[in-house]
Structure formats: structure tokens, C-alpha cells
N, C-alpha and C positions, 0 to 999 in steps of 0.2 A: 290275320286272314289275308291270301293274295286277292289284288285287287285286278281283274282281268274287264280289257274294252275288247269285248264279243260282240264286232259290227252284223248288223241285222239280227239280231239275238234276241230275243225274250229276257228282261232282269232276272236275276235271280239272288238274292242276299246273301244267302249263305250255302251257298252248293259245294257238301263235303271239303271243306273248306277254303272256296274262291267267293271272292266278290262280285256278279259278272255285270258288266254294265253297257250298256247301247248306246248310237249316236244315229242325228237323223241329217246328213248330208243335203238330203235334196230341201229341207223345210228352208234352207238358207235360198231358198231362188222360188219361192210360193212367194202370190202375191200379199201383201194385207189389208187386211181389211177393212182399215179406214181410208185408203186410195180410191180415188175419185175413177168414174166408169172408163174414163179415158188414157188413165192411168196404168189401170186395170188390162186396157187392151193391148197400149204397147207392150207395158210387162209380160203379160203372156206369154205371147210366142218365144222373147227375147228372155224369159225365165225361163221357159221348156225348153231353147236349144242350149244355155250353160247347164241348165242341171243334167241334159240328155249328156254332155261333152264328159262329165263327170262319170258316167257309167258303161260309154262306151268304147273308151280307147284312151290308150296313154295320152296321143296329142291333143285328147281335149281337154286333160289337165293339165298338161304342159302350156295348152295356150293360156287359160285362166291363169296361172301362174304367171308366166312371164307377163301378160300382161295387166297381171296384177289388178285383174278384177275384183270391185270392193264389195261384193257380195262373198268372192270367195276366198279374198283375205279374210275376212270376218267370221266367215268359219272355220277356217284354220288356225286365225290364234284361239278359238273359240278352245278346239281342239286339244290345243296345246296344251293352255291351261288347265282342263280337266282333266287330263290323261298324262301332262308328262312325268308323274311321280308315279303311276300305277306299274306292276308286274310285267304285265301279258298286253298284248294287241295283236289281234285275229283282225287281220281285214279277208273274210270270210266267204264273203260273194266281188265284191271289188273293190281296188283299193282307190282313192281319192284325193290322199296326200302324197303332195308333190313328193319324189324319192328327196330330191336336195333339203327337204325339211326334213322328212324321218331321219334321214344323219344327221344334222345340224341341231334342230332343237328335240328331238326324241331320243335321247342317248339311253337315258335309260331305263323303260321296260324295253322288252326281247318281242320283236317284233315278228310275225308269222304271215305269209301272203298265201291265199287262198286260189288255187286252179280250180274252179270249178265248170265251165262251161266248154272246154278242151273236147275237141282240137281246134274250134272256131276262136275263140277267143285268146289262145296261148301268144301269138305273135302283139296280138292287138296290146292286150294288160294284163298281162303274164309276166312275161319275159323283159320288158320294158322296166319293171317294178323290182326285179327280183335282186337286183345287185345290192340295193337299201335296203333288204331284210333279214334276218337272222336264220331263217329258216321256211320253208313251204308244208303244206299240204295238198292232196288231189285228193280229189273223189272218187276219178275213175282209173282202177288199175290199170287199163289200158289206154295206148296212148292214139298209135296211127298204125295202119296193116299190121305189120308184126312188131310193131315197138312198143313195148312197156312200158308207161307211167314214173315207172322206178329208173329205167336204162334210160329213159330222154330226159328227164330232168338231171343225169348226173351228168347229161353232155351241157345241161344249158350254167352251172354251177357246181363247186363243190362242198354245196351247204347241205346240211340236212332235213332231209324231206319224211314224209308219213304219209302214209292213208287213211284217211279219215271217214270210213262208211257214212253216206248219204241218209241215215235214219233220223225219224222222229218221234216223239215219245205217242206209241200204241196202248189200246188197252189191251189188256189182255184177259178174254175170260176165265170165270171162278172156276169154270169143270171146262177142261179141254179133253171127253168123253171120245169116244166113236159116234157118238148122236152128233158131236159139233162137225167134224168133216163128213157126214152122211148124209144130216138130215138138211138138205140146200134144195130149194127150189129153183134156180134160177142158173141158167148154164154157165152165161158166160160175162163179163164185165170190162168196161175201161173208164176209168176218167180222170182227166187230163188235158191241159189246157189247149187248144191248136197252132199247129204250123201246117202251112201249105202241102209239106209231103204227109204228116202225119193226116191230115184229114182226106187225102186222095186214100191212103192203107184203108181210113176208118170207112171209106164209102165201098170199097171193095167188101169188108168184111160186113158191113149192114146188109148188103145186096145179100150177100148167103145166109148169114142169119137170121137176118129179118127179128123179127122181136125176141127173138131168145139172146139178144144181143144189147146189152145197157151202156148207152155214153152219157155219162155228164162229166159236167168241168165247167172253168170259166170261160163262157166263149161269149166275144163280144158283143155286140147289135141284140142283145136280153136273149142269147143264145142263137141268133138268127144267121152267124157267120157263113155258117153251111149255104144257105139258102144266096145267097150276096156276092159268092162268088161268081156267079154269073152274069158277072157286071165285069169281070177282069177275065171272061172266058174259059173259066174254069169249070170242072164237074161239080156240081151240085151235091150236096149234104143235106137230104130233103126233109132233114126233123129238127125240131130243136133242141138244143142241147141245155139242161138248166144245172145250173150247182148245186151241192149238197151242203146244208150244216156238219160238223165233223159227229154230231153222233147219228146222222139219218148216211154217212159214211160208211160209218161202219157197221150199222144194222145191215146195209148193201152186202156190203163185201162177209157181212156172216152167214148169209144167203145166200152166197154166190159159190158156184163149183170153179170155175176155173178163171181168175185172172190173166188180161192180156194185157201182154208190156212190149214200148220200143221205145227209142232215144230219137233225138234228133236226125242223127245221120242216116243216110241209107245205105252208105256202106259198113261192115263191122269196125267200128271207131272205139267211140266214147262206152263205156256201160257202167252198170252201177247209181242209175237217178233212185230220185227217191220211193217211186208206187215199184221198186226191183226189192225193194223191202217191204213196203206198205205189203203187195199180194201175199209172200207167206205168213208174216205174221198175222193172217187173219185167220189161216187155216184153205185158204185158197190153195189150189198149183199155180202154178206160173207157167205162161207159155211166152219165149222172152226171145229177144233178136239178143244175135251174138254178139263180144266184142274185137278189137285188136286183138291178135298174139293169144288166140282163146283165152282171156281174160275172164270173161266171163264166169267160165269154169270156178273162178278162184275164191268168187259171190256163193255160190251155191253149183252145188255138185250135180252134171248134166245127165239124166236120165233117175237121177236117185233123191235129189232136194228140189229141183227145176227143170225143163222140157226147153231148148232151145232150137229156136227154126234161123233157115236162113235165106230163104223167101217166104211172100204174105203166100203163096200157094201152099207149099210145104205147113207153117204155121195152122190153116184152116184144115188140112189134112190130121194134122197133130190132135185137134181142138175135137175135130169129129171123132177120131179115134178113143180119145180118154173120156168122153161124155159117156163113151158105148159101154166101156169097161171101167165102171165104178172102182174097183179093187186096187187098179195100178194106179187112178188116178189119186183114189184115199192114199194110198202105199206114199206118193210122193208128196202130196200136199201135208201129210203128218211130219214127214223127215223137213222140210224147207219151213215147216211152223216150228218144229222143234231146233233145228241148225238158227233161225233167228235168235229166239231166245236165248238161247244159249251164247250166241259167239256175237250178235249184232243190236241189242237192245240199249234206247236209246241213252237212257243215264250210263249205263255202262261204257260207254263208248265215247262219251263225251268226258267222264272222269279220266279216261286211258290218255285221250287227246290232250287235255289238259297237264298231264304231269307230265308226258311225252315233254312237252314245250318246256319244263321248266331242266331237265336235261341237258339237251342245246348250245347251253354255253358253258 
């Protein structure tokens, strides 16, 4: 059996024949808990900015590195030792180990660095990382304006890179009838966590909808974020937002007529997060901001598997339009339920990735 370290990963023992196994980077800088209150207090802060240094940018492991901080020597040989005889290493969301170690003492599993947060993050711990690994993956086919995913990683390297869809393991119901894309009471859906731009869209779109319009997600202050910004002079989010368990999730979204998706950016950038799959595979449509170099397109097929707008005006116009005419809207939520399953389903997609990687060298 190959033995695979899948950072941030779920174990799994025997996945169609991988071992996959996790590591938890930041528990190396939590305080413990037999340390005294005062202890406790310096640690804090000065554990939360090395562990923050770890996930925000190469120079924050560069500095722990050099200088050779013994919280995070101690996780790195930690590291070492449990991983350097395995297959595979996916650093998957971001990497941690200093490059001059993954050459030195990781010689050999084949190591893979993960773009996922692109274009914000590519300069930061992307690119920084990428000459110590064997190979990449990205999440989003698109990169920046009209530049691909595929075209810009081959100016930054000439390793081999993948695409690796952004899914995660759906249910999927026993009868996907005409009763399941029909019978929905509930128009329209979002939930997902906040950013500053994304929550000004979400208060625009509450204003029109008003309760035909569902937000939850993790939002801070026991969902109160909305409400708070009015303290940093911003517009107001004047409900609260609460979280779902994942099956009062998808009870929602089996309810729900039409899924509404965006990314971070407000220009067409990144696309491809992960509720850009969550919405058809429930049987929802999708009504979705675009990305780079029509990338989008390449997700699901525009006007036939998914509706993309490219402003929140145009979007709300979209959303009124397919509520009215049930027919186009079923037409398109059946094909973007059936194009998931078929070509984006999560074990399938994570076995492709996986032997993908064992190619490589």
C-alpha cells in the first residue's frame, strides 16, 4: 500500500489502495496545559503570531527557520521522522517546510505543492516554495484577466502541474426523480463564510430578496459580523447569520431552487471554490460570477450546466428571471447535477489526483 501525508486531510487507511495520513502544524505553538496563567499569557500572543507566520507567507517560515525556533525545529524533525520514508506529500492548503529541508532530508516521497488561494496568495507561498517540489496542483483553472492556471504556472516552472477540482464528498440522493429539481420551496441560497466584499454583495442581494433569500455560514461574533461593522463604518448586514450541521446543509440546499456563488475577487480572477460544486450536486442551478480567460466555462457549461453573471445587477436580474420560468431553470439545474456526478465526484477525483502524482517522476 502507498503511504500518502495529505496535509489537512481526513485519514483514511485504505483508500483504493493509499495510506493517507494528516499532520497538525499549528498544535506545535498551542499553549499546554499544565502552564501557569502567566505563562499562558505571554505564550499566546507570541504562539499565535509563529503559528500565524506558518500559514501566511514564505517569510514567515523562512524566519522560524533561520532562526531556528525550537517550537518549530521540533516540528519539523517531528515531521521528518514520520514521513520521510512515505510515497506521496500533498501540502495541499499550505506548505510549512522550509524548501532547504524538503531537499535535504525529504529525498524520498515526491512531493506536490498546492495553489489554492490564487491570485492572492501565489507570490506570497506559491512561488516561493515551488522550486523544492516535484510537482504542483491548482484548484482554479484560471489564473489573472486572460491568463490560465496551466499558461502561468508553466512561466513560473517547468514541472508538472494538474487540476485538481475543489470537491468534497456529497450525498447524493436514492431517486434523482423530476419531483427532486421541482419540488423546492425555497428560491434562493448562500452560505459561506465572510469577507468584507463578499458581505457588502450579500447586503445588496438581502435588500432585494428579503426572506426569499437564505445566508448561513461561519460568521463570527455568534454570527453577529453583519451587525459590527458598523463600528469600522461599513454597511450593515442586519440579521444574523448561523451555521448549519452538514445534514441540516443539505436538507437546505434540497429545498433550495437556485444556488448563489462568488469568489473572493471582484474582478473575474480565481473560480472553481468549493459551494461552485456543492450547488449542482444538490440539484440546485447555479447562478456564479465568472473567471479569468472564461475559465469558468470549463467548470460547467454557461447557459446549459450553470448561468454566469458579471455584475451583482445583472446576477439579481438572472435569479428573477429563472424563478419565473421553472422549465429553463429544472433544464439547467438537471444537466450541472448530472455533469457533477459524472465528471466531478469526490472519490473519483481524489483517486485520478492521487495516481496523477505517482506519474511525475
Amino acid at each position: 500500500m502507498r503511504r500518502v501525508c495529505l496535509f489537512n486531510f481526513k485519514p483514511i487507511q485504505d483508500f483504493h489502495g493509499y495510506q493517507i495520513e494528516t499532520y497538525d502544524p499549528l498544535s506545535y505553538f498551542l499553549p499546554r496545559s499544565h502552564w501557569s496563567f502567566s505563562d499562558l499569557l505571554i505564550w499566546g500572543l507570541n504562539g499565535y503570531f509563529k503559528g500565524r507566520a506558518l500559514t501566511v507567507n514564505a517569510a514567515g517560515v523562512d524566519r522560524l527557520y533561520r532562526e531556528r525556533d525550537p517550537h518549530y525545529m521540533k516540528m519539523v524533525r517531528d515531521f521528518i521522522d514520520r514521513f520521510r520514508d512515505f510515497d506521496l506529500i500533498v501540502m495541499s492548503t499550505y506548505n510549512f517546510i522550509h524548501p532547504e529541508i524538503l531537499v535535504r532530508e525529504l529525498k524520498k516521497p515526491i512531493k506536490i505543492l498546492g495553489f489554492i488561494d490564487d491570485p492572492y496568495s501565489t507570490y506570497l507561498r506559491g512561488i516561493p516554495y515551488l522550486w523544492a517540489f516535484d510537482g504542483a496542483f491548482y484548484i482554479s483553472p484560471g489564473y489573472i484577466d486572460n491568463l490560465t492556471f496551466d499558461e502561468a504556472i508553466k512561466r513560473w516552472c517547468g514541472k508538472p502541474a494538474t487540476w485538481w477540482p475543489l470537491t468534497t464528498p456529497c450525498p447524493k440522493p436514492e431517486q434523482a426523480d423530476e419531483g427532486f429539481f421541482s419540488k423546492r420551496d425555497i428560491d434562493l441560497v448562500y452560505v459561506g463564510n465572510p469577507s468584507q466584499a463578499k458581505v457588502d454583495r450579500l447586503i445588496t442581494l438581502k435588500r432585494h430578496f428579503g426572506s426569499r433569500f437564505k445566508v448561513h455560514g461561519r460568521w463570527p461574533f455568534k454570527g453577529y459580523l453583519g451587525l459590527i461593522r458598523c463600528l469600522i463604518g461599513k454597511p450593515i448586514y442586519p440579521y444574523r447569520v448561523t451555521s448549519l450541521t452538514t445534514e441540516e446543509r443539505t436538507n437546505l440546499y434540497w429545498r433550495t431552487k437556485i444556488g448563489f456563488n462568488m469568489h473572493l475577487s471582484e474582478k473575474p480572477y480565481e473560480t472553481g471554490n468549493m459551494r461552485m460544486y456543492e450547488i449542482p450536486a444538490h440539484g440546485m442551478m447555479m447562478v456564479c460570477d465568472k473567471g479569468a480567460a472564461n475559465s469558468h466555462a470549463k467548470i460547467f457549461e454557461p447557459n446549459k450546466e450553470a448561468v454566469y453573471y458579471d455584475t451583482l445587477d445583472e446576477a439579481i436580474e438572472l435569479i428573477e428571471y429563472y424563478l419565473q420560468n421553472d422549465e429553463e431553470r429544472i433544464r439547467i439545474a438537471k444537466a450541472g447535477y448530472e455533469r457533477y456526478w459524472k465528471d466531478y465526484e469526490w472519490e473519483t477525483n481524489l483517486l485520478r489526483f492521487l495516481n496523477w502524482c505517482f506519474t511525475i517522476r
